[in-house]
DRENPA-3360 file (N, C-alpha, C; in nm, 2 decimals, always signed):
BEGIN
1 = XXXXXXXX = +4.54/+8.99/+26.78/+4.42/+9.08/+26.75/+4.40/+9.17/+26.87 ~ +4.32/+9.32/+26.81/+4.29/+9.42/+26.97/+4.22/+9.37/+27.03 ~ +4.21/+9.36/+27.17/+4.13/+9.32/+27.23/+4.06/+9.41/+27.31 ~ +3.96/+9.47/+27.28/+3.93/+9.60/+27.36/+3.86/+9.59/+27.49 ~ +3.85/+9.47/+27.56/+3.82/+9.42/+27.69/+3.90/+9.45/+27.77 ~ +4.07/+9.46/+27.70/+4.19/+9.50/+27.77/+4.20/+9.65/+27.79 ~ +4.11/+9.72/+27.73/+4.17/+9.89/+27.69/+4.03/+10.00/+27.75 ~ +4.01/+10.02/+27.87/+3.92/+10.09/+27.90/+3.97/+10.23/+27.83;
9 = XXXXXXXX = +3.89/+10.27/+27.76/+3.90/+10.36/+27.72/+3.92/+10.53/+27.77 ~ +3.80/+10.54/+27.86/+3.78/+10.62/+28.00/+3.96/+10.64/+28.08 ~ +3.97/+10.51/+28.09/+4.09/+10.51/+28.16/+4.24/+10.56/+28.05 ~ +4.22/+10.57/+27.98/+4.33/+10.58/+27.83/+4.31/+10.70/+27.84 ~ +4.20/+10.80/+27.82/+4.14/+10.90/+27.82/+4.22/+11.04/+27.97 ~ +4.18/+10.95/+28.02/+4.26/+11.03/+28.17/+4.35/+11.05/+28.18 ~ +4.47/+10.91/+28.17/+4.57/+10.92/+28.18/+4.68/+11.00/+28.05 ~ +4.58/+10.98/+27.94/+4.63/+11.12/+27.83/+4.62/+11.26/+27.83;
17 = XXXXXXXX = +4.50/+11.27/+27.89/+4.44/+11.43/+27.95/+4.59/+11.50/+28.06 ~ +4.60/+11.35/+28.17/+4.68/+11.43/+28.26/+4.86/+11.44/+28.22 ~ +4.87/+11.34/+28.13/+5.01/+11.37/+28.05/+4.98/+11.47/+28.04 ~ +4.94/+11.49/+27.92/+4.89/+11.64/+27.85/+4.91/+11.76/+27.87 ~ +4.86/+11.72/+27.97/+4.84/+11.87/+28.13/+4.97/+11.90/+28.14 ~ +4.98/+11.80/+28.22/+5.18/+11.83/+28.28/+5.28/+11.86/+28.20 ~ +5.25/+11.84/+28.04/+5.33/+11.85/+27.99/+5.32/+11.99/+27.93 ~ +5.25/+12.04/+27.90/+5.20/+12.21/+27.91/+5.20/+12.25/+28.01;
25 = XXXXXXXX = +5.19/+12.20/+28.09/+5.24/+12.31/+28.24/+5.40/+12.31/+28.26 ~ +5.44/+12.20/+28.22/+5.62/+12.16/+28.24/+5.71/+12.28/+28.12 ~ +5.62/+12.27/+28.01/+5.71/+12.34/+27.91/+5.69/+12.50/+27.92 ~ +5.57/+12.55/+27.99/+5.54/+12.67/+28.01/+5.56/+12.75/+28.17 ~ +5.61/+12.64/+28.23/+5.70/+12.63/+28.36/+5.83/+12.75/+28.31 ~ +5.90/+12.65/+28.20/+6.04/+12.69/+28.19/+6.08/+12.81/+28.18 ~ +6.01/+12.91/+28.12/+6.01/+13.03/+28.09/+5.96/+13.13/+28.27 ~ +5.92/+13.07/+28.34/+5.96/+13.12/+28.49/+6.01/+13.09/+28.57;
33 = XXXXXXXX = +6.07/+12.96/+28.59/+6.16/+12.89/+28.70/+6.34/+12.97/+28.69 ~ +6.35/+12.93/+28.81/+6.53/+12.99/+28.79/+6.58/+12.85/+28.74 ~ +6.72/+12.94/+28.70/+6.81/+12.83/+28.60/+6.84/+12.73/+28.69 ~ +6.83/+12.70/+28.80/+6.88/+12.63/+28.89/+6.76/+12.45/+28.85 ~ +6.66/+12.46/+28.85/+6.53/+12.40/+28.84/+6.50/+12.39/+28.65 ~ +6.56/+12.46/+28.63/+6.52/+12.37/+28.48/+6.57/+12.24/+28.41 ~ +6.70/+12.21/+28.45/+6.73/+12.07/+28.43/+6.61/+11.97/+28.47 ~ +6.59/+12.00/+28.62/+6.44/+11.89/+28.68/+6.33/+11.90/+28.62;
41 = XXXXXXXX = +6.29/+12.01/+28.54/+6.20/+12.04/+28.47/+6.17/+11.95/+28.37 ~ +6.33/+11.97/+28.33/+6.30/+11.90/+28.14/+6.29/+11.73/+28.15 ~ +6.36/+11.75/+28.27/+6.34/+11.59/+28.34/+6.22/+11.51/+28.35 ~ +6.14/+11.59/+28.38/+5.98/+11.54/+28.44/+5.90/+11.57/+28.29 ~ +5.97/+11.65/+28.17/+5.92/+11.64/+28.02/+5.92/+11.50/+27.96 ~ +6.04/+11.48/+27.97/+6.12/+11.34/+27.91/+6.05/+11.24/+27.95 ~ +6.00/+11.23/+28.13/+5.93/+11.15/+28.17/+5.82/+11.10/+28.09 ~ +5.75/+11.20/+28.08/+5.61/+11.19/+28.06/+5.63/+11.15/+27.92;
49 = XXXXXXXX = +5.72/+11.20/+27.80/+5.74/+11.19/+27.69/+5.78/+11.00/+27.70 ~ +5.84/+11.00/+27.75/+5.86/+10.85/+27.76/+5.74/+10.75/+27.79 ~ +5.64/+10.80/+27.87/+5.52/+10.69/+27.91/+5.43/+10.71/+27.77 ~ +5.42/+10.81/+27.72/+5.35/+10.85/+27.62/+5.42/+10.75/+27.50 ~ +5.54/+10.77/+27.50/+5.58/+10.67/+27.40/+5.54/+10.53/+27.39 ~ +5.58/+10.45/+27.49/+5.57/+10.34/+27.54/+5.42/+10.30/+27.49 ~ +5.32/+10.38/+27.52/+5.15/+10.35/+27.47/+5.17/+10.36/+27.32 ~ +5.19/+10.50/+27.26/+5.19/+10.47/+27.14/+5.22/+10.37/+27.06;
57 = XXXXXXXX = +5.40/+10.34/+27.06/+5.43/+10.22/+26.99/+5.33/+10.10/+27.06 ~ +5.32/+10.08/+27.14/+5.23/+9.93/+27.14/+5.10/+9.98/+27.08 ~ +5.05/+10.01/+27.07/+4.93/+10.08/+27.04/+4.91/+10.04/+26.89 ~ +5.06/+10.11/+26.81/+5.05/+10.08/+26.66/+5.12/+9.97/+26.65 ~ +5.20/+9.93/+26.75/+5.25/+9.76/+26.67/+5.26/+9.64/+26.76 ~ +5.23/+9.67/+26.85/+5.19/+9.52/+26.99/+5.01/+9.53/+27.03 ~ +4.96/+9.55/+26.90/+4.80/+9.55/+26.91/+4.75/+9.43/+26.98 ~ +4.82/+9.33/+26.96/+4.74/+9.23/+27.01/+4.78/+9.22/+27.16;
65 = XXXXXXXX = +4.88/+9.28/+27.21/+4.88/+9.32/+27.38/+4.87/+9.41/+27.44 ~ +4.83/+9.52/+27.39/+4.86/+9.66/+27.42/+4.72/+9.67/+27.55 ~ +4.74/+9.72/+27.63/+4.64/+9.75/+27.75/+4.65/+9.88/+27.79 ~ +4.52/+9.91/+27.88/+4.55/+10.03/+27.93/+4.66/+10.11/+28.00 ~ +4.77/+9.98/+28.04/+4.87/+10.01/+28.14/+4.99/+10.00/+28.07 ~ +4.97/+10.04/+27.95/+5.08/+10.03/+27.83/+5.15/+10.16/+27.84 ~ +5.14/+10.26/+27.93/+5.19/+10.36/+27.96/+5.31/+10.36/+28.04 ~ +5.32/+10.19/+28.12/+5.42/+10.19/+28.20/+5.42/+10.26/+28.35;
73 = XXXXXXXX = +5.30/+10.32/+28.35/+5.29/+10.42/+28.50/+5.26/+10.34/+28.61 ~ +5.20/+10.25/+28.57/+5.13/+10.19/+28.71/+5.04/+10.03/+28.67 ~ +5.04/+9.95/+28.76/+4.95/+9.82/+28.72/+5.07/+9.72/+28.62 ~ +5.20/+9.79/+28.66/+5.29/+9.64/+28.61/+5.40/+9.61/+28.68 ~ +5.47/+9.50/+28.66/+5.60/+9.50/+28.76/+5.68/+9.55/+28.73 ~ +5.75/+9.58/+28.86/+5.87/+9.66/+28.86/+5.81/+9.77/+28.86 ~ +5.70/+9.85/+28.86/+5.66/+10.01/+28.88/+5.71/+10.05/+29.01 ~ +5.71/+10.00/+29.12/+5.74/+10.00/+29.25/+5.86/+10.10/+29.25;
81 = XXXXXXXX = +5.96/+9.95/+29.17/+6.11/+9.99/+29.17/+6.17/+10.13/+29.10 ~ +6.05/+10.13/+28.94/+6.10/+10.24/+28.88/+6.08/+10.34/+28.96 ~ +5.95/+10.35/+29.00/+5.92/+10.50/+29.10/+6.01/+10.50/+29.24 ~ +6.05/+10.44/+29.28/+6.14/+10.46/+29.37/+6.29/+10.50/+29.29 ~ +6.31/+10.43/+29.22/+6.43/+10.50/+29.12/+6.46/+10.66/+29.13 ~ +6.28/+10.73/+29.05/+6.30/+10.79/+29.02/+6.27/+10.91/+29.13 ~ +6.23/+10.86/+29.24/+6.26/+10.98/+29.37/+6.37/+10.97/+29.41 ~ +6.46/+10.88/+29.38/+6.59/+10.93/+29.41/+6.66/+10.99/+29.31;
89 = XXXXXXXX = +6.63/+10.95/+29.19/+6.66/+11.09/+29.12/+6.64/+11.25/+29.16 ~ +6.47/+11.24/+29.16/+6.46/+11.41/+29.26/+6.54/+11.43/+29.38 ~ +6.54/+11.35/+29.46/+6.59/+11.36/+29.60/+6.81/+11.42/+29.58 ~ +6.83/+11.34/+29.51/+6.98/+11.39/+29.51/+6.98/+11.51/+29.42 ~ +6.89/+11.52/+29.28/+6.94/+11.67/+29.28/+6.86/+11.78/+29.36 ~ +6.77/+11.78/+29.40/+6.74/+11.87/+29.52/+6.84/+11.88/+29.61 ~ +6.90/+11.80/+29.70/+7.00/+11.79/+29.81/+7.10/+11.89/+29.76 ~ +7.17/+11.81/+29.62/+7.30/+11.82/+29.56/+7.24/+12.01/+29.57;
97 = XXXXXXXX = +7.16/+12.05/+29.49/+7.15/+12.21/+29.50/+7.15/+12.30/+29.62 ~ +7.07/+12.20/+29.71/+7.07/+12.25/+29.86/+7.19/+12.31/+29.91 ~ +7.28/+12.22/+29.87/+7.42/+12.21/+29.92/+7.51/+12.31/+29.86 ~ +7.45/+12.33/+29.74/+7.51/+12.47/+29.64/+7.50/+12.56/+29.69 ~ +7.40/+12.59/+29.78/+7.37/+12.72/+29.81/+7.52/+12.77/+29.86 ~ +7.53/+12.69/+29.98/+7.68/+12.75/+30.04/+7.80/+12.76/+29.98 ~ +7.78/+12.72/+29.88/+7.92/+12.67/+29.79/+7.96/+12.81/+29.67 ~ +8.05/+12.89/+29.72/+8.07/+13.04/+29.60/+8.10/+13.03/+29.51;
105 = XXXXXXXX = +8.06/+12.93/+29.44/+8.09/+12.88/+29.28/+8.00/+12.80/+29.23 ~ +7.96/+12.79/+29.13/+7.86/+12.69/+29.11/+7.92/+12.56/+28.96 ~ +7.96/+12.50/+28.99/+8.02/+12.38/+28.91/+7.91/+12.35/+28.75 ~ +7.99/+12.35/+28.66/+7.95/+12.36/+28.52/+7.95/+12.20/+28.52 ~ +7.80/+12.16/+28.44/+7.76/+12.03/+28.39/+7.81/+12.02/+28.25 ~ +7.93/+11.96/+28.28/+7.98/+11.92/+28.12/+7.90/+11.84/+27.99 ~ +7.85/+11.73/+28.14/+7.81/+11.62/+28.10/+7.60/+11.62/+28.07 ~ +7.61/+11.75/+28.05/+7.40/+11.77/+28.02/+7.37/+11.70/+27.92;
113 = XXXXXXXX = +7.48/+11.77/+27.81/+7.45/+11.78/+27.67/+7.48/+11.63/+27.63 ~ +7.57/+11.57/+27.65/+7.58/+11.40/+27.62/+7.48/+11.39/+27.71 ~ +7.44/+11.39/+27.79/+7.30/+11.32/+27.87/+7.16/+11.33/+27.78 ~ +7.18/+11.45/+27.75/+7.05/+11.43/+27.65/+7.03/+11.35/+27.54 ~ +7.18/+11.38/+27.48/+7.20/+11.31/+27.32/+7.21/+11.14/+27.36 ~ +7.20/+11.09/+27.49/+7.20/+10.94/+27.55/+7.05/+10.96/+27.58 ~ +6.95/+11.01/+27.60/+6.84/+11.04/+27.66/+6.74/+10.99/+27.47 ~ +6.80/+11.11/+27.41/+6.70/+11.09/+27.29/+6.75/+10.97/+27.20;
121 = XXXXXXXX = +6.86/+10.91/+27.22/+6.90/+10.77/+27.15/+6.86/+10.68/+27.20 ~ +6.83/+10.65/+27.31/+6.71/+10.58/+27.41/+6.58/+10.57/+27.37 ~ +6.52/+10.66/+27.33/+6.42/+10.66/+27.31/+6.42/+10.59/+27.19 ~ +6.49/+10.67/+27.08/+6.49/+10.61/+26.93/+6.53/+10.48/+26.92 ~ +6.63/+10.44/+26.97/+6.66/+10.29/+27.00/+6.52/+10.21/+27.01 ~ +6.46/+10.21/+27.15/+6.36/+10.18/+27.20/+6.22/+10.16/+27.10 ~ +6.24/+10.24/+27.05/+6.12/+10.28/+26.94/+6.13/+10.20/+26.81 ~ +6.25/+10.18/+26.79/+6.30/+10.12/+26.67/+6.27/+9.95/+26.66;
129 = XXXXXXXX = +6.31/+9.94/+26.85/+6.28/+9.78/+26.84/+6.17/+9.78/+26.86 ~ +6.08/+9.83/+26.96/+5.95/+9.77/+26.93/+5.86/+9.80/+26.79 ~ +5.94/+9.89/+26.69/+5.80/+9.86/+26.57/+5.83/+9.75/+26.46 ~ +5.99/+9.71/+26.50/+6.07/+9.62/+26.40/+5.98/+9.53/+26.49 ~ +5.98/+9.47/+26.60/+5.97/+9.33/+26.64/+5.80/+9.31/+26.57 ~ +5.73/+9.45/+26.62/+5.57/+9.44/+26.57/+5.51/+9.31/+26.68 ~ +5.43/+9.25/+26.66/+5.35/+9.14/+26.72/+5.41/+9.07/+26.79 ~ +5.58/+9.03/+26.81/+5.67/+8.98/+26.92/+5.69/+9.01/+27.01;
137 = XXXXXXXX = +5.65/+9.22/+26.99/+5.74/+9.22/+27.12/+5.60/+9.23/+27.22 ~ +5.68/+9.23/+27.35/+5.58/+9.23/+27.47/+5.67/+9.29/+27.59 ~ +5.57/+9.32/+27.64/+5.64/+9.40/+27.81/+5.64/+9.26/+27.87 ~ +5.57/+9.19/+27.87/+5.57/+9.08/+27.97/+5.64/+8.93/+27.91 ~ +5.74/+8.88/+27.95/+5.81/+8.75/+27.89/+5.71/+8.65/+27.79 ~ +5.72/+8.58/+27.75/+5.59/+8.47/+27.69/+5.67/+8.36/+27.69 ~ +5.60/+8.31/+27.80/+5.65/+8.16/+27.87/+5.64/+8.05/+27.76 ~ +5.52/+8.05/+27.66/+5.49/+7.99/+27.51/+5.51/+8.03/+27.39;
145 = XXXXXXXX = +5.58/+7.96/+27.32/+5.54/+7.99/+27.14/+5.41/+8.10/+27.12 ~ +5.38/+8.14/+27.06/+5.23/+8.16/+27.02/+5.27/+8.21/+26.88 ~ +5.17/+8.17/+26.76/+5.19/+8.17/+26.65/+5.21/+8.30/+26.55 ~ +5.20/+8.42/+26.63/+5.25/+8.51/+26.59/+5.39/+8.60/+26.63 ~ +5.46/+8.47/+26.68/+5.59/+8.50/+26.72/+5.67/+8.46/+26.60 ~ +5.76/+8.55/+26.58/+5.92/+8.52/+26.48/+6.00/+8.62/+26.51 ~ +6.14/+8.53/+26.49/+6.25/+8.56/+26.54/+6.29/+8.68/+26.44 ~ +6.32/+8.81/+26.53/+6.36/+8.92/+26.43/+6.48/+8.92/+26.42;
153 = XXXXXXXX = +6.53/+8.98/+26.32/+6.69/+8.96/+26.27/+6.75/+9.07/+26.20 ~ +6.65/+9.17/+26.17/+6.69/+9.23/+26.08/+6.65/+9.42/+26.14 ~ +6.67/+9.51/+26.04/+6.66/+9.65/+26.14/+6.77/+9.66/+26.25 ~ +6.68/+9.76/+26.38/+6.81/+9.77/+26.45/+6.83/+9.61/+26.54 ~ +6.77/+9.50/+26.49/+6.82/+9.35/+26.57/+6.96/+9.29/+26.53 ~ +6.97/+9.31/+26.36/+7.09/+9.33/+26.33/+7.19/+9.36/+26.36 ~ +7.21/+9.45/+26.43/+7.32/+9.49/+26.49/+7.30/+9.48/+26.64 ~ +7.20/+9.47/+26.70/+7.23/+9.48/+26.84/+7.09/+9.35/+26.95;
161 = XXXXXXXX = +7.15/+9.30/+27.00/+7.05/+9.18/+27.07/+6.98/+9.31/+27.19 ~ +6.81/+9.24/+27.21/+6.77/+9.29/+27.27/+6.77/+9.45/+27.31 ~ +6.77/+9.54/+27.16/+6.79/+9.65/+27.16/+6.66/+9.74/+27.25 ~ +6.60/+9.68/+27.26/+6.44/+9.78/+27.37/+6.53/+9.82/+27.53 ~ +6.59/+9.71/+27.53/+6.67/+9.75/+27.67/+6.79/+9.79/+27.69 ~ +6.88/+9.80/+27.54/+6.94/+9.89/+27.54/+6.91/+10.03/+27.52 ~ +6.81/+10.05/+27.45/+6.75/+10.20/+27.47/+6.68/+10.22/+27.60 ~ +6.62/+10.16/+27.65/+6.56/+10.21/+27.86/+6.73/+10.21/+27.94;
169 = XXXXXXXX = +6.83/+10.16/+27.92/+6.92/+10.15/+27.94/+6.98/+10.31/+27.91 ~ +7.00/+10.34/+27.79/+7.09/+10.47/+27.73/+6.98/+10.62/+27.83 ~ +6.86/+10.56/+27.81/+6.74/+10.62/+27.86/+6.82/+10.67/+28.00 ~ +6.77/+10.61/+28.08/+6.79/+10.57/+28.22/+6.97/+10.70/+28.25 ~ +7.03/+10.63/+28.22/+7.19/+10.66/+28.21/+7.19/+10.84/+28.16 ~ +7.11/+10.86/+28.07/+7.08/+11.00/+28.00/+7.04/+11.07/+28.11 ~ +6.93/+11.03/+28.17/+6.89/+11.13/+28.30/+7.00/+11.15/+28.40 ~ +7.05/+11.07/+28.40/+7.12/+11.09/+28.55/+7.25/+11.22/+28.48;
177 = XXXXXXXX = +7.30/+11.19/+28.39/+7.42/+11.26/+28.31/+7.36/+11.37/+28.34 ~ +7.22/+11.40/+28.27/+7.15/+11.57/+28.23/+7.09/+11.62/+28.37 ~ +7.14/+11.52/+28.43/+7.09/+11.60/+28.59/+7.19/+11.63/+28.72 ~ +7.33/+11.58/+28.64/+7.44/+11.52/+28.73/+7.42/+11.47/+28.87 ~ +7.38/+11.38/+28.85/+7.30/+11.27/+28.95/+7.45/+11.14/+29.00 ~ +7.54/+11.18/+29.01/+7.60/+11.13/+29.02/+7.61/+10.96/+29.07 ~ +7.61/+11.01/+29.20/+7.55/+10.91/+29.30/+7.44/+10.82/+29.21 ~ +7.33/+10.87/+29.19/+7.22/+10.77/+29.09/+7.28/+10.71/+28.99;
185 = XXXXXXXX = +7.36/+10.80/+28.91/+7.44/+10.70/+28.77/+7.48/+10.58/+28.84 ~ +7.54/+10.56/+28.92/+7.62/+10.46/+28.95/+7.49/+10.35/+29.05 ~ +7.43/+10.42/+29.10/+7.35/+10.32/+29.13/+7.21/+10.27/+29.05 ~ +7.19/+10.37/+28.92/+7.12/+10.32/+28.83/+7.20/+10.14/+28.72 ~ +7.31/+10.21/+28.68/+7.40/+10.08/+28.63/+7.39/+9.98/+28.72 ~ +7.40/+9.99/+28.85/+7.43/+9.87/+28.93/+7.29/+9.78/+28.90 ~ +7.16/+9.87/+28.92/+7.05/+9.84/+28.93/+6.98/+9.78/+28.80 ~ +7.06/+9.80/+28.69/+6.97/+9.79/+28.55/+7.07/+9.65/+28.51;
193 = XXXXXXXX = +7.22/+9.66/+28.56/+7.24/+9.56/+28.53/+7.21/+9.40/+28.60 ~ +7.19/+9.41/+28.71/+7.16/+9.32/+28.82/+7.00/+9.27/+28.70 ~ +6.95/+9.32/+28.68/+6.78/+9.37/+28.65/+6.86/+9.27/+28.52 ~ +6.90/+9.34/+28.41/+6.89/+9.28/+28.28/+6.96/+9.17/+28.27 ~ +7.08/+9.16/+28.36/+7.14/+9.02/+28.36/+7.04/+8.91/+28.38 ~ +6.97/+8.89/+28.48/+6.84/+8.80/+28.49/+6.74/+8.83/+28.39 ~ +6.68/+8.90/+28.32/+6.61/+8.90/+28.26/+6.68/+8.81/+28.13 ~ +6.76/+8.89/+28.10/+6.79/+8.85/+27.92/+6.86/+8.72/+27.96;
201 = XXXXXXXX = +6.92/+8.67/+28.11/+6.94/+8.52/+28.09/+6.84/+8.44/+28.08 ~ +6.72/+8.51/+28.17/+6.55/+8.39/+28.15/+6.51/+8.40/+28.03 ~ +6.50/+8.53/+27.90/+6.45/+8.53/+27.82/+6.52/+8.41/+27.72 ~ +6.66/+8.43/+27.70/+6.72/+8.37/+27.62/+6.69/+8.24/+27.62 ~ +6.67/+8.17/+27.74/+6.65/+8.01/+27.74/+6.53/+8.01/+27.66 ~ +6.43/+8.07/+27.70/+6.31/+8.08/+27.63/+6.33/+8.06/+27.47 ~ +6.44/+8.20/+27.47/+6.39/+8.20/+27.27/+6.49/+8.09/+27.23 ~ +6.59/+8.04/+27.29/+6.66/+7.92/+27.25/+6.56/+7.78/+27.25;
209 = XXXXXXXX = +6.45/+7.80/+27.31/+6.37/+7.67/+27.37/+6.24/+7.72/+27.23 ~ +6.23/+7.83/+27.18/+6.12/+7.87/+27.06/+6.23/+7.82/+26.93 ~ +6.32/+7.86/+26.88/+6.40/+7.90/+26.77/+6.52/+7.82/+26.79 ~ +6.56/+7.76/+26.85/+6.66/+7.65/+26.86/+6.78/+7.68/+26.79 ~ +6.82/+7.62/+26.71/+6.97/+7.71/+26.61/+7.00/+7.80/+26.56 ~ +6.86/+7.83/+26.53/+6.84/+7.94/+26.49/+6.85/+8.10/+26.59 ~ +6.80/+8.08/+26.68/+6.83/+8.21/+26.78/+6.95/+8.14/+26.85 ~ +7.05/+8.00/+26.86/+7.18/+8.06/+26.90/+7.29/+8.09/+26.80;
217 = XXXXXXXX = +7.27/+8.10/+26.64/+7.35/+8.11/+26.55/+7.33/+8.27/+26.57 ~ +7.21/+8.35/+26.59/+7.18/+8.50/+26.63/+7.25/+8.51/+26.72 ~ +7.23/+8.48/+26.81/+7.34/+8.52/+26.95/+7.45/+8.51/+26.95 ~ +7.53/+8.45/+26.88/+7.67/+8.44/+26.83/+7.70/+8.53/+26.78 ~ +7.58/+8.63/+26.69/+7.65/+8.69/+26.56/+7.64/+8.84/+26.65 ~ +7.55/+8.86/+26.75/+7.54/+8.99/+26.82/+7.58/+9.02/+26.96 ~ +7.56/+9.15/+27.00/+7.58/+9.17/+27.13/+7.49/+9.29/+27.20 ~ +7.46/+9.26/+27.31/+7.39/+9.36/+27.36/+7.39/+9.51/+27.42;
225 = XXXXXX = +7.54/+9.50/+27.39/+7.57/+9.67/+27.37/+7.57/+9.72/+27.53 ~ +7.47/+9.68/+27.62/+7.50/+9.67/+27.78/+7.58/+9.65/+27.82 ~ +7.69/+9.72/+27.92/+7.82/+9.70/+27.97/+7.79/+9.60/+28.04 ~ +7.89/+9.49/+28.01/+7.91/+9.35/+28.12/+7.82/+9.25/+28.08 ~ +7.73/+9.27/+28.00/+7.61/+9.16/+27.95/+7.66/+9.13/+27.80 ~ +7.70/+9.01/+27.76/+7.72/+8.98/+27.63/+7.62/+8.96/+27.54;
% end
């Protein structure tokens, strides 16, 4: 059930006003920045399109957890890590351009356009699992049963285990391509797989300890599409 003790409204309010903002200043940006700075532009779009996402779906289908900090910006774990992530995102392509300057050629990004089309499958991915799972899914593990849990199987679960984190995953991996972040790619993978390896091994005991033969006859039948994580 909503619980509106969780959802200051005021505060929901704000933090949609100042999406909002940035994101009409970000898209009305483009049309004056040099071509050099538009990649980081669309970058800091996607961003914000992504926190905005994240509220919405829980909003319409994790009602019964959805909080004010369902935006993912701030007030959960791991924010620390993401935002430091994501200044080293800015930080290497700033550098990397810095470095252009001296350089009498300027090197063509092959790899934008697959970065995007990994960027917006992430998202859709992402989107897909949390409205399929509905009332199961959660940002935060659930150490207990609780009676409006069931094992989903069907949609995009069907084909792929733990698909929310294969889309923050494709997500993640998308930025760095459409920014040629090079250096970051490689230390985003290192970082998400370290990250989901532990995760989806603590989760799994769990849903094996909820659903018994049933979630390991599932796990048999799928895979998580994450390089190096079965």
């Amino acid at each position: 059930m909503y619980d509106p003790k969780n959802n200051n409204l005021l505060e929901i309010f704000g933090v949609c006003f100042i999406l909002g903002s940035c994101i009409t200043i970000s898209i009305t940006s483009l049309f004056y920045i040099s071509d050099k700075y538009f990649p980081l532009i669309v970058y800091g779009i996607v961003l914000q399109i992504y926190f905005i996402l994240e509220f919405t779906n829980s909003y319409l289908y994790q009602t019964n957890t959805v909080t004010s900090k369902s935006f993912l910006i701030y007030g959960n774990r791991g924010n620390k890590e993401f935002w430091f992530m994501q200044l080293l995102t800015i930080w290497e392509y700033l550098s990397v351009r810095f470095i252009l300057k001296f350089i009498p050629f300027s090197p063509v990004n092959y790899l934008g356009f697959p970065g995007l089309i990994l960027i917006t499958t992430g998202l859709l991915i992402r989107h897909l699992a949390m409205k399929k799972c509905g009332l199961s899914f959660s940002h935060y593990l659930a150490k207990t049963k609780q009676a409006h849990h069931k094992l989903v199987t069907t949609g995009v679960y069907k084909y792929v285990r733990h698909p929310s984190y294969l889309g923050f995953f494709l997500f993640s991996i998308g930025i760095q391509l459409w920014l040629s972040n090079y250096l970051n790619l490689m230390v985003d993978v290192y970082i998400l797989y370290q990250f989901f390896t532990i995760r989806i091994e603590h989760e799994e005991k769990l849903l094996i300890e909820f659903y018994q033969d049933d979630y390991l006859k599932y796990q048999q039948m799928t895979y998580t599409l994450i390089p190096f994580i079965k």
